[in-house]
C-alpha positions in Angstrom: 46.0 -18.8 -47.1 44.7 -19.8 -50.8 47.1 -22.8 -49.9 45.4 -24.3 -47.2 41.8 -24.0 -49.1 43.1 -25.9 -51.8 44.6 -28.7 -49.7 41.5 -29.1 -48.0 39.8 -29.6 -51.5 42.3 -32.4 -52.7 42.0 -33.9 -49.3 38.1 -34.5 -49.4 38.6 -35.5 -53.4 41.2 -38.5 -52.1 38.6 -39.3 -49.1 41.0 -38.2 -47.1 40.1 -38.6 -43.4 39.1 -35.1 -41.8 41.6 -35.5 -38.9 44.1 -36.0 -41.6 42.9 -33.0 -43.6 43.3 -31.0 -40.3 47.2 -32.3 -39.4 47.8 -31.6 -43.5 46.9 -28.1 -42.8 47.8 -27.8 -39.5 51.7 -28.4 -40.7 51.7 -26.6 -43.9 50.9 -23.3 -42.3 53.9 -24.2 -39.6 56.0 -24.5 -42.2 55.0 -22.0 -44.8 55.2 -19.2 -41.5 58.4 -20.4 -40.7 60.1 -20.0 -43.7 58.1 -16.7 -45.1 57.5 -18.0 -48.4 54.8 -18.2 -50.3 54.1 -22.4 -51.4 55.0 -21.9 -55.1 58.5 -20.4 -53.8 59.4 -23.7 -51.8 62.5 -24.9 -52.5 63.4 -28.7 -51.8 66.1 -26.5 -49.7 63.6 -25.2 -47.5 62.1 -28.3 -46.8 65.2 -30.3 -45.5 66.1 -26.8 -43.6 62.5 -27.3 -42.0 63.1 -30.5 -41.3 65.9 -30.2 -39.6 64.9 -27.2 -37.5 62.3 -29.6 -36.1 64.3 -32.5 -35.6 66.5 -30.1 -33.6 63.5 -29.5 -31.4 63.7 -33.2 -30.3 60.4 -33.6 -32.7 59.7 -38.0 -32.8 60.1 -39.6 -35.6 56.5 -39.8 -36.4 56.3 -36.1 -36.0 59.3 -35.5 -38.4 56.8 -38.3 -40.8 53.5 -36.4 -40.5 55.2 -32.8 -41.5 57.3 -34.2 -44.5 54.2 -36.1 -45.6 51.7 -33.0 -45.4 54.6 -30.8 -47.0 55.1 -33.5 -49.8 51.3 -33.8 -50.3 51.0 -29.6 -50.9 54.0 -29.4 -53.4 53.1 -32.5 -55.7 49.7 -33.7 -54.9 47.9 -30.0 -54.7 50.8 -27.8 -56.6 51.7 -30.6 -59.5 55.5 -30.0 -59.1 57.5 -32.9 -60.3 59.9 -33.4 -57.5 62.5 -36.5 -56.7 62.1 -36.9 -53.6 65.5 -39.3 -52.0 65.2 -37.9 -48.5 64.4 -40.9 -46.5 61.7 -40.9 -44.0 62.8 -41.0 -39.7 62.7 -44.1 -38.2 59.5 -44.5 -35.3 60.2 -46.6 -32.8 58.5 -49.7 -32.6 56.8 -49.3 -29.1 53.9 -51.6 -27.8 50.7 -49.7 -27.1 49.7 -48.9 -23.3 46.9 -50.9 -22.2 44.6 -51.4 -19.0 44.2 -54.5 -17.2 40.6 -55.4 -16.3 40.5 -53.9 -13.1 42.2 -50.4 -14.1 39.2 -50.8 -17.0 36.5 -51.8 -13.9 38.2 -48.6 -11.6 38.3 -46.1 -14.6 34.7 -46.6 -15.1 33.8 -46.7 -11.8 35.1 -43.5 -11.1 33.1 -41.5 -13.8 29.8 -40.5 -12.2 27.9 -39.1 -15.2 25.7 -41.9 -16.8 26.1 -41.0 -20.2 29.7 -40.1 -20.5 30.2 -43.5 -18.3 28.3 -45.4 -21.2 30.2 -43.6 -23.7 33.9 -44.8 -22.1 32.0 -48.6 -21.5 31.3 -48.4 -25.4 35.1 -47.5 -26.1 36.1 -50.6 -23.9 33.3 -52.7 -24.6 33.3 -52.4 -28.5 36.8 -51.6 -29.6 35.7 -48.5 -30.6 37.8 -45.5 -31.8 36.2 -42.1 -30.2 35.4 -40.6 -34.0 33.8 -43.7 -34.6 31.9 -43.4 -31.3 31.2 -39.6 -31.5 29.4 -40.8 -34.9 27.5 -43.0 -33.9 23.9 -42.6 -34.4 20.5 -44.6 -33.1 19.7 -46.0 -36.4 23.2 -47.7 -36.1 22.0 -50.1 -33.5 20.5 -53.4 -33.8 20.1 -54.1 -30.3 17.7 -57.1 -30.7 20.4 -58.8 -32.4 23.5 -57.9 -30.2 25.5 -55.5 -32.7 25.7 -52.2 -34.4 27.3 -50.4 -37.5 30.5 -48.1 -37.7 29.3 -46.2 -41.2 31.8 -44.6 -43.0 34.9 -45.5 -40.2 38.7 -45.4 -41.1 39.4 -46.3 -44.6 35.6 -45.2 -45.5 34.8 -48.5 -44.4 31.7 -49.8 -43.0 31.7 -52.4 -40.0 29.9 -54.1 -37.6 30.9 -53.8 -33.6 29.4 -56.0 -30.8 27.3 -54.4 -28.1 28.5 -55.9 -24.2 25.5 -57.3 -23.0 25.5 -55.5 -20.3 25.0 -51.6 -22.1 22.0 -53.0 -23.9 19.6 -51.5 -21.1 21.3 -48.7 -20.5 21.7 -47.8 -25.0 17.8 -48.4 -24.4 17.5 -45.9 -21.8 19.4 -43.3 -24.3 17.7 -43.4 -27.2 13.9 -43.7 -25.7 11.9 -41.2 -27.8 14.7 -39.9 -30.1 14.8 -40.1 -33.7 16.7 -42.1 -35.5 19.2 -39.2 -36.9 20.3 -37.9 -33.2 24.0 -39.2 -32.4 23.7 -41.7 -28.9 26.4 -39.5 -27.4 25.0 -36.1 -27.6 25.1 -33.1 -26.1 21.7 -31.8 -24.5 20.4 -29.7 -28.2 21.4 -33.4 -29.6 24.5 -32.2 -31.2 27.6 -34.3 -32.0 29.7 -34.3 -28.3 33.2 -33.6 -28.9 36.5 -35.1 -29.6 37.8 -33.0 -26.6 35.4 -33.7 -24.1 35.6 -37.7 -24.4 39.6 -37.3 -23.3 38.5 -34.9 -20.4 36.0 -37.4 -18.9 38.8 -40.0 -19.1 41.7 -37.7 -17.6 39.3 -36.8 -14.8 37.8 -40.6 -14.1 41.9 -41.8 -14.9 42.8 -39.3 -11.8 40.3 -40.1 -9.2 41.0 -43.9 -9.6 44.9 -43.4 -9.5 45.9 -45.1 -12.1 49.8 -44.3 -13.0 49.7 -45.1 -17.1 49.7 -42.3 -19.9 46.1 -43.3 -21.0 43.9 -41.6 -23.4 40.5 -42.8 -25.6 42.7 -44.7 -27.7 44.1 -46.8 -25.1 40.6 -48.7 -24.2 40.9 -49.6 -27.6 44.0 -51.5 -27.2 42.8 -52.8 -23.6 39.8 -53.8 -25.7 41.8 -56.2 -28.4 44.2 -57.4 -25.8 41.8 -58.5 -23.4 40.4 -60.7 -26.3 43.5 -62.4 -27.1 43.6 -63.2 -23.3 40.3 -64.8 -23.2 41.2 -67.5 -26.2 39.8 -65.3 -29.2 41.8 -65.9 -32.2 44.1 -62.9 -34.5 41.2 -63.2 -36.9 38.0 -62.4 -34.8 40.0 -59.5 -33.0 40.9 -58.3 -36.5 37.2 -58.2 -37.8 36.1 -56.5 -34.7 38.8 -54.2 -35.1 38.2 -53.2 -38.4 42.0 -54.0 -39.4 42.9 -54.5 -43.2 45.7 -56.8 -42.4 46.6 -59.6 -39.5 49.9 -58.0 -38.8 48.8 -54.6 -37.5 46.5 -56.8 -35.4 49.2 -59.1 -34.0 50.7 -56.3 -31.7 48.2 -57.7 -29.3 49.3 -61.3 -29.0 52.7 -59.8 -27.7 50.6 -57.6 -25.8 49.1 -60.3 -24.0 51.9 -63.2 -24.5 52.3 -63.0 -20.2 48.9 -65.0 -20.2 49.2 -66.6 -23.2 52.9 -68.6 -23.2 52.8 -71.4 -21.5 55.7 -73.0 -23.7 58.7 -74.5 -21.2 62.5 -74.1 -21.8 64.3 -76.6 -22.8 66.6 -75.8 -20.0 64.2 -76.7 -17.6 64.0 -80.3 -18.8 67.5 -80.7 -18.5 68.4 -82.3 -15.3 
């Protein structure tokens, strides 16, 4: 589709990230096949129609969200049509993340026998990391001497600086002996960039043979990462530099994720006598 070539193009204009260019395209095809139209025959019709044949399909709310936001982003941001848009967007539900506690981390690990794909999942944990930053991640990135390294070009096209554990400095020492400075630190064997896909498989499998119950996936280490902070004293604003987060309020989900350690606040109730 002409469509889809063109979407990409505005996408990568707007530094658009390319997961984002991928669910854009992903969901305009869906859409355009479902309705057998071609995009400059789309009717504001057949969009509420569309949306309503997936909302029927018990679709979340966030689902319902990414398709009316790629379909929007084809008719007026690639196409140019001037459309008033009053449909209103579906709620989400305001759920807390899934995290691990420190021995589900410990047992996870533990269970994944492969050196490097164990020291890829300890940098996930051990540096907050989200698994496109960490599949990016080259040698030149490190400063190991000095105890941190740079995400280049992470969400928001932003660079930042992660902490290395301590305890992976050896073991990122071992990895990158004799490579140059351009191969990724978690590469396949020709050096190329492992994949998205193959992170979550070493994690399903390691998640499995320690038994742990929990819907967990890369992300979640991430969030295990952040709350485990706020449980050892750190304050919203470290967490939320580590994290890379633009504002204080996306990162203070984790103080309510870790409030069981944290309140320590008595009723009043309980000084009544």
């Amino acid at each position: 589709m002409e469509i889809l070539r063109k979407v990409r193009l505005e996408c990568r204009r707007r530094n658009l990230s390319p997961r984002t260019e991928e669910t854009y395209c992903f969901c305009i095809k869906k859409f355009l096949l479902q309705i057998n139209k071609e995009e400059f025959q789309v009717t504001k019709r057949d969009v509420t129609n569309y949306l309503n044949y997936i909302t029927e399909k018990n679709k979340s709310g966030s689902t319902i969200n990414v398709y009316f936001n790629a379909i929007k982003f084809m008719l007026e941001d690639v196409m140019g049509k001037k459309l008033i848009w009053k449909k209103k967007f579906s709620k989400t539900p305001k759920k807390l993340p899934i995290f691990l506690t420190k021995d589900e981390v410990i047992n996870l690990i533990n269970n994944i026998p492969n050196e490097k794909h164990k020291l890829a999942i300890e940098l996930l944990y051990g540096a907050g990391l989200r698994v496109s930053e960490l599949l990016n991640l080259k040698i030149k990135d490190f400063q190991l001497e000095s105890n941190y390294g740079w995400v280049r070009n992470g969400k928001g096209k932003k660079d930042r600086l992660f902490i290395i554990p301590f305890k992976l400095k050896n073991k990122i020492k071992e990895q990158i002996k004799n490579k140059s400075e351009e191969v990724y630190l978690i590469s396949r064997k020709d050096n190329k960039q492992l994949s998205r896909m193959t992170i979550q498989a070493i994690i399903k499998k390691a998640k499995m043979k320690a038994k742990i119950n929990k819907k967990i996936h890369p992300h979640t280490l991430r969030h295990s990462f952040a709350t485990h902070l706020i449980q050892n004293g750190y304050d919203v604003n470290s967490v939320q530099s580590l994290l890379g987060h633009n504002s204080s309020q996306t990162t203070m989900i984790y103080i309510h994720m870790a409030s069981p350690n944290l309140i320590n606040v008595k009723s009043p109730l309980d000084s009544i006598e």
